[in-house]
C-alpha positions, 0 to 999 in steps of 0.5 A: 776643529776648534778655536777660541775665536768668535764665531763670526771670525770662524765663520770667515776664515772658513769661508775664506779656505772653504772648509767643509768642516763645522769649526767649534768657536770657543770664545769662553776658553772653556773647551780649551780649558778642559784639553788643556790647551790653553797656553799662556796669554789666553791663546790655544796650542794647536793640538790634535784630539785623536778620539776612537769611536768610544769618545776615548782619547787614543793619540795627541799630536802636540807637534801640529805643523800647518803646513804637514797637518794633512798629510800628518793626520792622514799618517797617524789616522792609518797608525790607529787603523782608522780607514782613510777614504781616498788615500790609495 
């Protein structure tokens, strides 16, 4: 995951959803820049990157709902054949 935000506001809202995952802060804008993310006003679309084990782009997700992003992303990792742990 990635934001533009600071990394002092990453760090709370990952502490305030437990995330267990590393959030990149990209205050500068020049992650979101290099995806072509960065909408008008200075804020990021929220995408999902799908990157196969090569570093290639295999699938963006342009139409990320936060409350399906889960299920979503576990829908188009088995579309690419990427095993899902748990997903029995």
């Amino acid at each position: 995951m990635a934001s533009v935000d600071s990394v002092e506001d990453n760090t709370g809202f990952a502490r305030k959803n437990k995330a267990t995952f590393p959030i990149l802060a990209d205050p500068t804008k020049e992650t979101a820049r290099a995806y072509g993310v960065l909408g008008g006003h200075g804020f990021a679309n929220r995408w999902t990157f799908y990157i196969d084990p090569e570093g290639l782009i295999a699938r963006i997700d342009k139409s990320v709902n936060p409350m399906s992003a889960g299920d979503d992303l576990v829908a188009n990792l088995e579309e690419l054949g990427v095993p899902v742990a748990g997903a029995d």
